[in-house]
Structure formats: C-alpha cells, structure tokens
C-alpha positions in Angstrom: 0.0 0.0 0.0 2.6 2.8 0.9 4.6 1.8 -2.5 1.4 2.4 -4.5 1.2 5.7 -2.7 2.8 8.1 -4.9 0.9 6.7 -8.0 -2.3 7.1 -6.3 -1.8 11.1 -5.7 -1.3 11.7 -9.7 -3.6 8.5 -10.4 -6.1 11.0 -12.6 -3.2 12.6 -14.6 -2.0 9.4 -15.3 -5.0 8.2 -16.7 -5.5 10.9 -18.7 -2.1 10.8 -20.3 -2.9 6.8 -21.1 -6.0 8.1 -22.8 -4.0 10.2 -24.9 -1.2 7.6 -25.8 -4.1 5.2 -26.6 -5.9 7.4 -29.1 -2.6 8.5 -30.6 -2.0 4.6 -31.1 -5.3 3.6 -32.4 -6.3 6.9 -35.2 -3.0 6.0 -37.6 -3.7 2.4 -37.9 -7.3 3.0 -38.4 -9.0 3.1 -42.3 -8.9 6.2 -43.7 -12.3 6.7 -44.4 -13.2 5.0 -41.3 -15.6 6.7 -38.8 -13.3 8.0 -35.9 -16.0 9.8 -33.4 -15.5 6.3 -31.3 -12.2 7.6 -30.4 -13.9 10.7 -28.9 -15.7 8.0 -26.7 -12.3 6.5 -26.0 -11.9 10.2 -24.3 -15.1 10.2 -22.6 -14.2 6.6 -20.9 -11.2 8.3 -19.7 -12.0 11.3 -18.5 -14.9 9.2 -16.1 -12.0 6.9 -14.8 -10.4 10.2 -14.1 -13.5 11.5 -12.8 -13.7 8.6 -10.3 -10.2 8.0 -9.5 -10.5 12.1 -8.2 -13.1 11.0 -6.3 -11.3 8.3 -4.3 -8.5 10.6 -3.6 -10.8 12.2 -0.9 -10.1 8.9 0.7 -6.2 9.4 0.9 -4.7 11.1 3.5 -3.3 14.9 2.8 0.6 14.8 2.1 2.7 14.9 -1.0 4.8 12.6 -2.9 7.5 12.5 -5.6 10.0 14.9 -3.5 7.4 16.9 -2.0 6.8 18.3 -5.5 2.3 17.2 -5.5 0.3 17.2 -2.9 -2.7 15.8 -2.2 -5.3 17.5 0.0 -9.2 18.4 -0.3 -8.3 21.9 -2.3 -6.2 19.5 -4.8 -9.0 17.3 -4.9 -11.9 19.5 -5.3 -10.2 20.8 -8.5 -9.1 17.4 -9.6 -12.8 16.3 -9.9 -14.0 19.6 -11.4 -11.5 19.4 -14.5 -12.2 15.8 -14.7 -16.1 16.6 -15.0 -14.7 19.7 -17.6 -13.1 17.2 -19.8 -15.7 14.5 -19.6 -18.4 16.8 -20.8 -16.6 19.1 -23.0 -15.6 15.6 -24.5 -19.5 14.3 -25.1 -20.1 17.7 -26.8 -17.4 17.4 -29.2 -18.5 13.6 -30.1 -22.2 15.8 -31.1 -20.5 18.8 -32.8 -17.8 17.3 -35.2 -18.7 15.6 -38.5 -17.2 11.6 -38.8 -14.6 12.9 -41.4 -13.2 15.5 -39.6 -9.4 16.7 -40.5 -7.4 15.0 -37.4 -10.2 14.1 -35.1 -7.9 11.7 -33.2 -5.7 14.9 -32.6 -9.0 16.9 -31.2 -9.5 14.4 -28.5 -5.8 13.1 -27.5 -4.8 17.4 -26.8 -8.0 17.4 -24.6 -6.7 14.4 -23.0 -3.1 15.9 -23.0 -3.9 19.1 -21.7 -6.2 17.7 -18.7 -3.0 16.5 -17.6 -1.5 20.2 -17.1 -4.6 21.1 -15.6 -4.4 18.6 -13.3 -1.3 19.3 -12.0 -1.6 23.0 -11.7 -4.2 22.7 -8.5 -1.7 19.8 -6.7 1.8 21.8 -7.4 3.2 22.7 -4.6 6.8 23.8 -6.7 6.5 26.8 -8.9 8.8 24.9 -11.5 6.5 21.9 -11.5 3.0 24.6 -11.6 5.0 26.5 -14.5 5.3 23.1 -16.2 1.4 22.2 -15.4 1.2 25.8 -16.9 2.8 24.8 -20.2 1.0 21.4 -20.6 -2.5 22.6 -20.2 -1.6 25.7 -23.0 -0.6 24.4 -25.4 -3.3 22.1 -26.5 -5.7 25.0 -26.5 -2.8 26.9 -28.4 -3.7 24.0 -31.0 -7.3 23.2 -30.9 -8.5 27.1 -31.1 -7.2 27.1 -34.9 -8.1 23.2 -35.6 -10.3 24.7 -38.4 -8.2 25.2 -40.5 -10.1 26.2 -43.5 -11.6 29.2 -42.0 -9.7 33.1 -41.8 -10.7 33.3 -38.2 -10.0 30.2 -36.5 -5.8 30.6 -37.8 -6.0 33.7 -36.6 -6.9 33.4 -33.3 -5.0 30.1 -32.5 -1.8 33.0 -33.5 -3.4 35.8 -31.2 -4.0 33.3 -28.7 -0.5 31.8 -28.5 0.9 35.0 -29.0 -0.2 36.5 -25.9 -0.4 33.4 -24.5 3.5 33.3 -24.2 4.2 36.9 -23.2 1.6 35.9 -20.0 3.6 32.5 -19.5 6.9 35.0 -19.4 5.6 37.0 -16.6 4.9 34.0 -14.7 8.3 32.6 -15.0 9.8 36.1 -14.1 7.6 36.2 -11.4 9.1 32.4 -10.0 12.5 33.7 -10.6 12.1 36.9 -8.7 10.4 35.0 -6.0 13.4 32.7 -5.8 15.9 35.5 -5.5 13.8 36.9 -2.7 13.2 33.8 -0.8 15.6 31.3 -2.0 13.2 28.4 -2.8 10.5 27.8 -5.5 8.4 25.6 -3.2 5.2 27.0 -2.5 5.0 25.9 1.7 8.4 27.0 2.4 8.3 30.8 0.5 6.3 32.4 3.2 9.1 31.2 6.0 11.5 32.3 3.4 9.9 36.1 3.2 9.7 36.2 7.2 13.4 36.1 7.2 14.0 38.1 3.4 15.9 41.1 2.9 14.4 41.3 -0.4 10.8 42.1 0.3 10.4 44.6 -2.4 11.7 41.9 -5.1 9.7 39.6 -3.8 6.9 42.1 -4.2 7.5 42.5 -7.7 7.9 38.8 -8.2 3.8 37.8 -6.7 2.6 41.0 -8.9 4.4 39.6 -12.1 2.8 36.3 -11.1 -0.4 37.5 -10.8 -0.2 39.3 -14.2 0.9 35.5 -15.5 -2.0 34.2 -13.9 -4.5 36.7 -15.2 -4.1 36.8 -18.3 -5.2 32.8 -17.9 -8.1 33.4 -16.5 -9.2 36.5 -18.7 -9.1 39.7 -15.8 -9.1 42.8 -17.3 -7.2 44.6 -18.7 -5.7 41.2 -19.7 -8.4 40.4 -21.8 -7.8 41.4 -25.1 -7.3 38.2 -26.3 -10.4 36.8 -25.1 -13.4 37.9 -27.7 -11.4 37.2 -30.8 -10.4 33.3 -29.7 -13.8 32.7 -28.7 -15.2 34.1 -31.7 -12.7 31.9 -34.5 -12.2 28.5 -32.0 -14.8 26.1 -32.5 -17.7 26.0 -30.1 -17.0 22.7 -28.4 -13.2 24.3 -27.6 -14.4 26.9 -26.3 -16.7 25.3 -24.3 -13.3 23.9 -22.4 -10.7 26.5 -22.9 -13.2 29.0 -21.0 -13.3 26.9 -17.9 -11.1 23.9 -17.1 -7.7 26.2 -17.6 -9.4 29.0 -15.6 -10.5 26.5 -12.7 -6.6 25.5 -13.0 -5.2 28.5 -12.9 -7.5 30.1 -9.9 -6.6 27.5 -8.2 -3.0 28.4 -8.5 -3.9 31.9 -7.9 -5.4 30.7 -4.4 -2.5 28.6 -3.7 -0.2 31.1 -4.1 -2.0 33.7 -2.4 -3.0 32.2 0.8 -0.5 29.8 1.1 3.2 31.4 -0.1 2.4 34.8 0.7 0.0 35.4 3.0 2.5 38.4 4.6 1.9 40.3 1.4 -2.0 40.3 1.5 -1.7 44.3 1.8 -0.1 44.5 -1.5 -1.9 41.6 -3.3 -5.4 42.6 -1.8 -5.7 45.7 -3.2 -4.4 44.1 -6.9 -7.4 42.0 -7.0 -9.8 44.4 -6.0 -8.7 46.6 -8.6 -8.6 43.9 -11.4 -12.2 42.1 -9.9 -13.6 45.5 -10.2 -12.2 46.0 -13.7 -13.0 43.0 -15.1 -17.1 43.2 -14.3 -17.4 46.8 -15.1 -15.6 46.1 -18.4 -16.8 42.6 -19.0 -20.5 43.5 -18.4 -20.2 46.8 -20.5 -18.4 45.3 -23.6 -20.9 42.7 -23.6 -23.8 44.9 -23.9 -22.7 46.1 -27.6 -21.9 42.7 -28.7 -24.5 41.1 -31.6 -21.9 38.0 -32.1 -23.1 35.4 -29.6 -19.9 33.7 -29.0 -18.0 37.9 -28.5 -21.2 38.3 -26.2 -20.0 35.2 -24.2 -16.6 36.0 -23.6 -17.1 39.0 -22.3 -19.5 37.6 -20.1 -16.4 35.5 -19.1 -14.6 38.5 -18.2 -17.0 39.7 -16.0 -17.7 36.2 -13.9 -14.0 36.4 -13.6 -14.1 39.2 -11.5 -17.0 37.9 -9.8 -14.5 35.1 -9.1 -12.0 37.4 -7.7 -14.2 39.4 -5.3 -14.0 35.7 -3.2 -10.4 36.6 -3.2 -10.3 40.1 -1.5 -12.1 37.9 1.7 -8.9 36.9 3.2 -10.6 34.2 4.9 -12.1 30.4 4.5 -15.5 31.5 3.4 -13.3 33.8 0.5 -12.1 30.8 -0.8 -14.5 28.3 -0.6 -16.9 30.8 -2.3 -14.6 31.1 -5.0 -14.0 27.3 -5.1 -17.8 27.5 -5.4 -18.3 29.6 -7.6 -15.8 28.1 -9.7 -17.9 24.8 -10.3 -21.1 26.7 -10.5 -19.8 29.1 -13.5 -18.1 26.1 -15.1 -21.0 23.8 -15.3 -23.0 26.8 -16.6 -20.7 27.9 -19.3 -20.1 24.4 -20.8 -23.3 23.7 -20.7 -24.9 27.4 -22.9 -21.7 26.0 -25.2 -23.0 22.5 -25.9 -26.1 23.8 -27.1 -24.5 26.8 -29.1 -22.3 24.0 -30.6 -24.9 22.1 -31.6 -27.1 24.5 -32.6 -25.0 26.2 -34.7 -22.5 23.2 -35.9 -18.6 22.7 -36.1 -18.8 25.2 -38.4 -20.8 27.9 -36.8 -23.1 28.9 -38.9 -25.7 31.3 -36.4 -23.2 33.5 -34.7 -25.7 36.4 -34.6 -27.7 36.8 -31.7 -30.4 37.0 -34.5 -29.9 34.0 -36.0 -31.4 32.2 -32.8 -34.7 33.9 -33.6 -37.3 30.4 -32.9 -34.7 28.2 -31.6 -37.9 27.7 -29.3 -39.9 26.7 -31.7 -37.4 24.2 -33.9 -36.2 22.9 -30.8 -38.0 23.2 -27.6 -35.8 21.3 -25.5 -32.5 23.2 -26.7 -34.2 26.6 -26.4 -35.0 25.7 -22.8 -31.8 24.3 -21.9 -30.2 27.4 -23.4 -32.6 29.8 -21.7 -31.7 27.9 -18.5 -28.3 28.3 -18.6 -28.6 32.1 -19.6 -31.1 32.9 -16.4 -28.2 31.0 -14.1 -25.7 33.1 -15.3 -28.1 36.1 -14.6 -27.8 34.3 -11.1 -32.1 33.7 -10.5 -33.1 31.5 -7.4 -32.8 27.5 -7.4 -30.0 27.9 -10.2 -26.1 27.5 -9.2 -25.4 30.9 -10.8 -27.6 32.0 -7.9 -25.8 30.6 -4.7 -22.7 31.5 -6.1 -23.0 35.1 -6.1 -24.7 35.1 -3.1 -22.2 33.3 -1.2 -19.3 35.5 -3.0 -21.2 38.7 -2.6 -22.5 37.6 1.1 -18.7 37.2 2.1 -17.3 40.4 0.8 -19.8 42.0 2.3 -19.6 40.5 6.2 -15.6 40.9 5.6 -16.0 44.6 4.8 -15.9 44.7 0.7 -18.9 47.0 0.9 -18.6 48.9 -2.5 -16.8 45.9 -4.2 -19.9 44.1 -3.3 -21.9 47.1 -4.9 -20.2 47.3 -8.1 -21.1 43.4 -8.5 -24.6 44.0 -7.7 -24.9 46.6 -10.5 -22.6 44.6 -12.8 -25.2 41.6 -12.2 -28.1 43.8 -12.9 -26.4 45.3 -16.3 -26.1 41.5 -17.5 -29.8 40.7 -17.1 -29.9 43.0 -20.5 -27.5 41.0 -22.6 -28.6 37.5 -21.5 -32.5 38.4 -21.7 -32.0 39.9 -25.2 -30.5 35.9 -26.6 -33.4 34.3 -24.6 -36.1 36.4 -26.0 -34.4 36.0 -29.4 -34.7 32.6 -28.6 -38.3 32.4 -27.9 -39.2 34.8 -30.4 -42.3 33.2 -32.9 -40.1 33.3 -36.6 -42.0 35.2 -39.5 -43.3 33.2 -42.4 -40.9 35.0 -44.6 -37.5 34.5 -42.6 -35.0 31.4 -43.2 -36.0 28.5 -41.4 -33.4 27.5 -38.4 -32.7 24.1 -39.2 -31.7 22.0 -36.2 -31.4 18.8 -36.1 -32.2 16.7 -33.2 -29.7 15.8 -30.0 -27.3 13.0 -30.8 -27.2 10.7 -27.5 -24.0 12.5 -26.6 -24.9 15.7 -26.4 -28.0 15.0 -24.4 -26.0 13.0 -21.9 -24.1 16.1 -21.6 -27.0 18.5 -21.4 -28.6 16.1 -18.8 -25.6 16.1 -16.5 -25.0 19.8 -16.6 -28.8 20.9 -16.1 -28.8 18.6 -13.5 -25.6 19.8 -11.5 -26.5 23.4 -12.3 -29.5 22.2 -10.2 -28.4 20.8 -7.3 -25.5 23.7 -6.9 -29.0 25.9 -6.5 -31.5 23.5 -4.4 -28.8 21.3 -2.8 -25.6 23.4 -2.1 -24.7 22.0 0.8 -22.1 18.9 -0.2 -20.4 21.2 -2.3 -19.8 23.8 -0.1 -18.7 22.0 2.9 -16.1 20.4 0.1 -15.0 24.1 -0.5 -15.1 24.8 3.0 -12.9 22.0 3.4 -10.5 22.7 0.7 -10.2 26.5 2.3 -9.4 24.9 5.6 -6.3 23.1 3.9 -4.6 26.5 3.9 -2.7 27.3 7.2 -2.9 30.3 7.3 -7.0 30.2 7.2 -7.2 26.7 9.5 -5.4 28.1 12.0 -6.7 32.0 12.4 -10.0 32.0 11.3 -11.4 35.8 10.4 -13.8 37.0 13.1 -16.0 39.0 9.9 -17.0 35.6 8.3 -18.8 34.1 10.7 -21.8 35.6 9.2 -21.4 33.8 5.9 -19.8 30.6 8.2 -23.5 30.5 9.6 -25.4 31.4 5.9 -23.0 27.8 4.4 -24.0 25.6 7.9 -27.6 26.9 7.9 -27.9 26.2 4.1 -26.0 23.1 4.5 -28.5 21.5 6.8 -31.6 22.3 4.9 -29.7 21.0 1.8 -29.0 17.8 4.1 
C-alpha cells in the first residue's frame, strides 16, 4: 500500500495521459475513411476513470509525494474532480459537434486528454517549476485546438493571437518564480512564506507575486488582460471553447489561491488591493463590452470576463469563506458555461453557422428542448433563485460583504443587474415566434452524446441551487487546507460561516 502511494496522488493525470497515448495509437492504424467519433468516446471513458479516481483521492490522506513536489489535499481534490467533470463533458459535446470525417479528429481528443493533464497538476503543485510546467502542458493544446479549423480566416487567426499572448503571459509567470526565488531562496510554494519572514528582499519579492499575478490573469481573462479573449472565442470552435473558457481557468484560480493564501499570506496588503482593482475591472468592463456585442460567442466571452471578477471578489475575503466561495463559484460558472456552449455547438455546428444573436430567432420553436436548456443556462448566469449561478454570487457577494468589501460588493450587484440585459436579449431571441418569410433555423435533433451532456449539466447546475450544501462544505474543506485560514479563522466571516451551515443543513 505505501509503495502504491505516490501513483495514487497523480492516479487522474495518469489516466489521462494513457487516454491520450491510446488514441494516438489507435487513429494512424485505423481506415482512412473510417468513422473515428469512437475515439472521442475513447476520451469520454477516460476522462470518467479520471473523474472517479479524483473522487477516491478524498479517501487518501493529505501529504505529498514525488519529493514533496504534489500534494494531495481536499483543495487538490476538489479541483481534480471539477476538470475531470470539464473534460468529460466538454468531450460528449465534441463527439455531437464534429462531423465523422473531420481533418485529425484523433488529434482533437488526445490534446484534450493531454492538456487535462497540465490542468491537473496545476491545483496539486506545490513547486513553482512543477505549476510552471502544469502551466505549459495545459496551454498548449488549446494553443492547438482554437485554430483546428483550419479552413476558416478566423480560426488561424486566433489560435496565433492566442498563443501569442499566451506566451508573453507564460513569461511573466516565469519572471515572477524567478524573482520569487531571488527573494526567498526556494521555489516551493510551503516554504516561501518562511523564506519572506526572514528576506531582505521584500520589495523583489513584491515585484515577483505581482508579475505572477499578471501570468496568472491573463489565464483566467481579468481585465485589462483580456484582449485576447473575444477574438479566440469568436474563430475556435464552439466545443473548444466550451473547455478553454473553464477547465484552464479553474486550474489557474486555483494556483492563484494557492499562491496567495499559502506562499504569501505576509503580502496580502499588496496583493489585496491588486485583486480588487482587477475584480472590479473585469465586471465593469466585461459586463459593459458585452452589452454592444451582436456575435453570440464575443457576447460570451465577455460575459467570461465579468464572472471572472465575480471570481476574484471571493479573493479580497482573506478568509475560509473567500475561498471556498470562489472554489464554489468556480464549479457553478463552469458547469453553466459548458453547458450554454453545448447547445451553441450544436445549434450552430462545427462550423458555426448562427453567430448572430439574431440567427437564434425560434430556436424555441425548432427545438423546444434546446431553447429551454439554453434559456436555463442564460437565467443561471443572470444568477435567479434554485439555479447555481444564484448561490454563487450570493455566497461570494455575502462574504465580501460581512468581511467589509462593501462597495466591491456594490459594483457586483450593478454589474449583475447590467447583465440581465444581454442574457435576456438571446433568450427572447430565442423564444421569439419566426415570420413566415424568414429562413427556417434548421436544427437537427440531440445525438445521445450531447444529451447525456445536457442532462448532466442541467442537472448539477440544479443541485448547486436547491442542494448546495455537499459542495460547499467540500470548498469549505478545501479553504481549511490553507494554514494560514485553518489556523486564524477571520472573526467578519462568521456571518457567511452560519449562511453555508444553515444552508448546508436544509440542503441535508
């Protein structure tokens, strides 16, 4: 048992990187002309072992392995079995969207299966070297997949913007590790705050988190690191985007966390008042670009901009209910957001033929069970009661607020009101009766995939807004494996502490 240990704390990565091999072994020596969406189900089979396997890691005890490089602890865990849920989905929508003779289909599906395993790795990283490798695994395939059409202008073009950008963020990551080892003397993320309490070098060290941060940032789409964001949604196909807009941000907030609460908890004057800023950035500036958007997909990612600074007001808390919030909110936006892209996908194509608002005009009417699923989605990312988009603002909003983030709590609550416009305009598109005269919508029926994945996310996005409770006391417990937070609780959050137990209960 102790020698199968250290395989059992990277058991999911490993799985995933067999799934890869596997599908990389089987597409050559299939027939040319021979069907390959079974190796997509190859990836869906995978990413469920994963999915399982994360599960059973709750059942391990917390410690680390392989030099003290991973650990493996109930934040690691949590994260673990979010991306694993990411991939396995995101997987069942690209089996619906893509067409049987698809340019390098077994390509599409091995990179998702590769670049799970960066993602993976990211949340249990306890060495910057080994999170900056995670980093670089779980880029790269998106690098690839946002321009796997290759025989449209826009797709090219944003799989060069993307990567472009992409590295100049990866740069100020690795700056920001080498700074940090000059001020500290170790890249290891437990030992750098002992290494600041005894540094002469605070002010590098200073510049190191905030280049770090930058890095981190531009992952997760915070203003004003955005720029990139509406243009690779727009040319990446819909079932990519569907991942690349949440399993690499869950990663990378996760590292964000780690690093926050865990290697520089001394700092939180100087990193506290960076997130504010860029939370309050990113939803004023998220919410507004959004509004003048007719491109459905551009309307999206700047929607994604905003719920990233949603994201980050969870991170100005500086205490347990901050970041199991956040760790909330994380799962709720991620279901939600793969799910309004699996119908969009399928709705549309591979190809993406409605991109206009307008050009949903009757989905209601050709499709009644995609128009509802869609106008679902939309009202749980408006945040309306007995939806997860619901709890999770008010747990993230509820905890700034009883921790002092009055007016950071304010400009969410207007934010959230401005989106109601934007997400209520597709929805009435949506259920708008089509004139005799206009095109017909043609849209043909959900393949078995797709409503597998439909099912599963409608029916998470549910329970995170009747049935919160398991998954919050899982974030509360993944906030509690931070020192710092287990062991000087903030007197301000035992308002929301009582809101999670008394919600908790009922939920029970």
């Amino acid at each position: 048992m102790n020698g199968s240990m250290p395989v059992l704390r990277i058991l999911p990565e490993i799985i995933f990187t067999i799934t890869g091999v596997l599908i990389m072994l089987i597409d050559p020596v299939m027939p040319k002309q021979a069907n390959r969406k079974p190796l997509g189900w190859i990836a869906v089979l995978g990413a469920l072992a994963a999915l399982i396997a994360s599960l059973c890691q709750y059942s391990l005890p917390a410690g680390t392995a392989y030099f003290g490089v991973v650990q493996t602890d109930a934040f690691s865990v949590f994260f673990h079995v979010l991306i694993s849920g990411i991939i396995l989905v995101s997987a069942l929508v690209a089996i619906d969207a893509v067409h049987p003779d698809t340019d390098s289909l077994g390509e599409l599906f091995a990179l998702m299966s590769f670049g799970a395993v960066g993602m993976l790795l990211m949340p249990s990283g306890v060495e910057l070297l080994l999170v900056f490798i995670g980093l670089e695994i779980s880029s790269i395939p998106p690098y690839i997949l946002a321009g796997f059409r290759r025989k449209t202008a826009k797709s090219p073009e944003s799989a060069i913007k993307y990567f472009l950008l992409g590295s100049f963020a990866t740069a100020f990551f690795l700056y920001g590790i080498a700074l940090t080892y000059g001020a500290t003397g170790t890249t290891r993320i437990p030992d750098i705050a002992a290494g600041l309490a005894n540094s002469h070098a605070l002010p590098i060290a200073v510049v190191g988190l905030a280049f770090i941060i930058i890095g981190l940032a531009f992952k997760v789409s915070a203003a004003p690191f955005h720029i990139w964001t509406p243009d690779v949604y727009e040319g990446a196909p819909s079932p990519i985007v569907g991942l690349m807009s949440t399993a690499p941000k869950a990663a990378a907030f996760a590292v964000l966390l780690r690093i926050a609460y865990e290697a520089f908890p001394q700092l939180q004057n100087h990193w506290m008042p960076l997130l504010w800023i860029l939370a309050a950035i990113s939803m004023t500036l998220g919410n507004l670009g959004a509004l003048r958007q007719k491109n459905v997909k551009r309307m999206l990612a700047y929607s994604s901009i905003a719920h990233a600074g949603y994201l980050l007001v969870a991170f100005t808390v500086l205490s347990a209910d901050g970041v199991a919030a956040a760790a909330f909110y994380a799962v709720a936006y991620a279901v939600m957001n793969v799910g309004i892209f699996a119908v969009i996908s399928h709705a549309g194509g591979y190809e993406d033929r409605l991109t206009l608002i307008e050009d949903y005009k009757g989905l209601a009417y050709r499709s009644p069970m995609l128009g509802g699923v869609m106008a679902f989605f939309l009202l749980s990312l408006i945040g309306i009661p007995f939806t997860g988009g619901f709890f999770g603002k008010f747990y993230v909003f509820a905890s700034a607020i009883h921790s002092g983030m009055i007016w950071l709590a304010i400009i969410g609550l207007i934010n959230s009101g401005i989106a109601v416009f934007y997400y209520l305009r597709v929805i009435a598109a949506a259920y708008t009766k089509p004139m005799e005269s206009s095109p017909v919508l043609n849209v043909p029926g959900p393949s078995m995939p797709l409503r597998i994945a439909l099912f599963l996310t409608v029916a998470v996005t549910l329970l995170l807004g009747i049935f919160p409770g398991q998954v919050l006391s899982r974030a509360r417990r993944a906030a509690e494996t931070f020192p710092i937070l287990a062991a000087q609780p903030t007197p301000t959050a035992a308002a929301p502490s009582a809101v999670m137990a008394a919600v908790h209960t009922k939920s029970r």
